[in-house]
N, C-alpha and C positions, 0 to 999 in steps of 0.2 A: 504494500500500500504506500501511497505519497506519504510525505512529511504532514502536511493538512489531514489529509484522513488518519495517521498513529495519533497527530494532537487530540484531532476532537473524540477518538475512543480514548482516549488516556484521559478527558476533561468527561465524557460521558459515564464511562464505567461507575467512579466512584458512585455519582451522582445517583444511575439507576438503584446501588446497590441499595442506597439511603430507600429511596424510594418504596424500594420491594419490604426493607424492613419496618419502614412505616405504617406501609399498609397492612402487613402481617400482625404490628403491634397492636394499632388500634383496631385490628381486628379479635384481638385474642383479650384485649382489655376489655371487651364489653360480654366477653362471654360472661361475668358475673352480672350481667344485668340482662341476659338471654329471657325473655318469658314466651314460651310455646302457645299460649292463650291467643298474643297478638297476632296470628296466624288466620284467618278468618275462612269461614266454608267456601269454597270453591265457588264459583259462579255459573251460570248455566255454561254447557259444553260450547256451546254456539260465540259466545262472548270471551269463553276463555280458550278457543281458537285462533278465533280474530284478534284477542292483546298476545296473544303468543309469538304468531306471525310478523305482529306490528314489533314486540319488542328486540326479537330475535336477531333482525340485521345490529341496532346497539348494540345488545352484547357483541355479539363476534364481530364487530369491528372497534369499540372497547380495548380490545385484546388482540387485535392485528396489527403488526407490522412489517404490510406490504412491501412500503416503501424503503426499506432498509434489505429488504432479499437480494436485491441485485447488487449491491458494494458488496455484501458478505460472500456473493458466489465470484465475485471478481477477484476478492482482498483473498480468498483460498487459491484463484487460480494462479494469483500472483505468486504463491509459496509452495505449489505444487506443481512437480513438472507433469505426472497423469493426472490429467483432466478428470476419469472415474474418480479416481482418490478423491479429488478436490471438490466434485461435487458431492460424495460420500458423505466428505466431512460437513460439507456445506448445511446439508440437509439434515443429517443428524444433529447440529447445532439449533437449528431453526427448529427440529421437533421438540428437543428438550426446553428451548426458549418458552415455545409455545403454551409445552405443559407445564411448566413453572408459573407463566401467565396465569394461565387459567384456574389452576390450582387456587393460586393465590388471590386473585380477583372477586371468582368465586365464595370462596371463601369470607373474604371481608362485604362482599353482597350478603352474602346469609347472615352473616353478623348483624349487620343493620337489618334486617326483616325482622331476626331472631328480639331486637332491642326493642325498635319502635313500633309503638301500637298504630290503627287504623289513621287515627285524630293527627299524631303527630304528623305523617306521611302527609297526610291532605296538608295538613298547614305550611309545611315546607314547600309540597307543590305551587300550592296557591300563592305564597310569597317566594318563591322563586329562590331557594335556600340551600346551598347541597349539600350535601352528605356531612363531607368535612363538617363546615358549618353544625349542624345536627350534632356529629359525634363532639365539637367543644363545649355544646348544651348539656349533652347527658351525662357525658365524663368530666367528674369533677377536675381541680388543678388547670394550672398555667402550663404543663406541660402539653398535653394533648395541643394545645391552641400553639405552640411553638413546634410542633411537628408537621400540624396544616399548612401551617407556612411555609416550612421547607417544602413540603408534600407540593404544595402548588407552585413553587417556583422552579424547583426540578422537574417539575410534570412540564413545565411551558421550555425552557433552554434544551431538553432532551427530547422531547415531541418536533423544538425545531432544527435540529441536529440530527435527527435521524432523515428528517423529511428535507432536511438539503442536501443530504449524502447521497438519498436518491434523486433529488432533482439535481444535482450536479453532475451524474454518473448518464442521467437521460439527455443533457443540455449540450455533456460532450460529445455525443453518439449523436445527435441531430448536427453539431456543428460538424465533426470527422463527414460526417454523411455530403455533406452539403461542399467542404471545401476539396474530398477526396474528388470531386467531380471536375478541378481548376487543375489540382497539381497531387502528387505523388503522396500517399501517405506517410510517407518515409520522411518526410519534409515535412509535414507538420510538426509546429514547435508547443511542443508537451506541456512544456511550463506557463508559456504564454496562454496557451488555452484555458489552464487552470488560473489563470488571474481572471483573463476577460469573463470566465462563469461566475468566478466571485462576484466581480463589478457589476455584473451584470444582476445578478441576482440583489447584492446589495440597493444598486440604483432601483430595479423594480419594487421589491419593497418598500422603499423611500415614498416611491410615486402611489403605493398601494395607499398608506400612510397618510397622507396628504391629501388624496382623493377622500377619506373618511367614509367610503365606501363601508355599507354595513356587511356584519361578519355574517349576519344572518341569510342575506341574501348573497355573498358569496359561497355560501355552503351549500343554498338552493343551485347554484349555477355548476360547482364542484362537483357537487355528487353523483350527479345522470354519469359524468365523464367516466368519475374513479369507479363507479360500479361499471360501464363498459368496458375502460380499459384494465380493470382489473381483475373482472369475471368474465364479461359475453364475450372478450375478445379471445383468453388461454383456452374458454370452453368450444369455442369455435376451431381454433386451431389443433384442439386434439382431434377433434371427429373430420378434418381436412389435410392435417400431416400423416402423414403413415408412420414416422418415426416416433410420433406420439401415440400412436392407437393401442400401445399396451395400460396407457394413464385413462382410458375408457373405463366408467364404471357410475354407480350411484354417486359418488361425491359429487361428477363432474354436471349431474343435474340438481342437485342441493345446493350447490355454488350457483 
């Protein structure tokens, strides 16, 4: 990997670790205030299909990180000269990442169901409150409310640290694409290219910024995309490559 991509996993690492153990803690601090009561009867089938459905994309994208798959199969291919090995490794990283996620996530989900009753839930809905928030109401002490903090500031630097290591990894693959078409790619200058995505990325941000453009309505405009390009298009390409048609199966309609 470059110099830029070892810093920002060497600036990331800690940070997630913080992260995973915050969530674990304040997950495991509320098991003494656990009541099974606040669990409420099921809802007709019909209703608790449709929130099922509705919730389900959340969750599992909660707990995806799409956007970091392709630096981790590139940062192995870089330190493996067999390509199988490399995506081996690749892969097995990403599944145990994945179920550490989940695990954990999980987990701290149930925790809060397991905590707050019916009333609290609506209220927080209704004033627009989350979780964090919630858990520094219920758990007595100044600490929990000094872990939220950490919790959401490393959630925002590492959400955007991941998601520029794949838009940098894409930015340079559309630039290669475009100048290999002038001059030789052999000639292309490596470093330079890694500035201009920076700059460029930093400058579009700036203008992002500036514009005040709502976040809510760039997520409206994001999402059709990331759900194309990140479902309908791999799921297409296995049922049209032949080299993929052993990845045929139910996941690839579930996705």
């Amino acid at each position: 990997a470059s110099q830029g991509e070892k810093l920002i996993f060497k600036i990331s690492t800690p940070m997630v670790l913080v992260k995973l153990g915050i969530v674990l803690l304040i997950g495991i601090a509320m098991i003494p205030h656990w009541n099974f009561s606040n669990i409420s009867a099921l809802p007709n089938m019909g209703s608790f299909i449709r929130d099922l459905f509705l919730t389900m994309p959340f969750t599992l994208f909660s707990i995806l990180f799409m956007q970091i798959l392709s630096p981790v199969n590139i940062a192995y291919r870089k330190i493996e000269s067999n390509r199988r090995i490399a995506t081996y490794r690749a892969i097995r990283v990403n599944r145990i990442a994945y179920a550490i996620l989940a695990i954990s996530i999980l987990f701290f989900a149930f925790s809060f169901t397991f905590t707050l009753n019916h009333e609290q839930a609506m209220l927080a809905y209704k004033q627009n409150i989350t979780a964090l928030a919630l858990a520094a109401k219920v758990l007595p002490g100044s600490l929990i409310k000094i872990m939220t903090v950490l919790l959401n500031i490393f959630a925002i630097l590492t959400a955007f640290l991941g998601i520029y290591l794949g838009f940098q990894d894409a930015l340079k693959g559309i630039v290669r694409n475009i100048v290999s078409r002038f001059i030789p790619v052999e000639k292309i200058n490596e470093r330079f290219l890694s500035v201009f995505v920076c700059a460029f990325s930093v400058i579009s941000l700036w203008c992002l910024v500036m514009t005040r453009m709502s976040i809510i309505l760039l997520n409206q405009l994001s999402a059709p995309l990331y759900g194309i390009v990140g479902c309908l298009i791999p799921g297409y390409l296995i049922y049209k490559v032949s080299l993929l048609h052993d990845l045929k199966g139910m996941a690839v309609y579930y996705i």
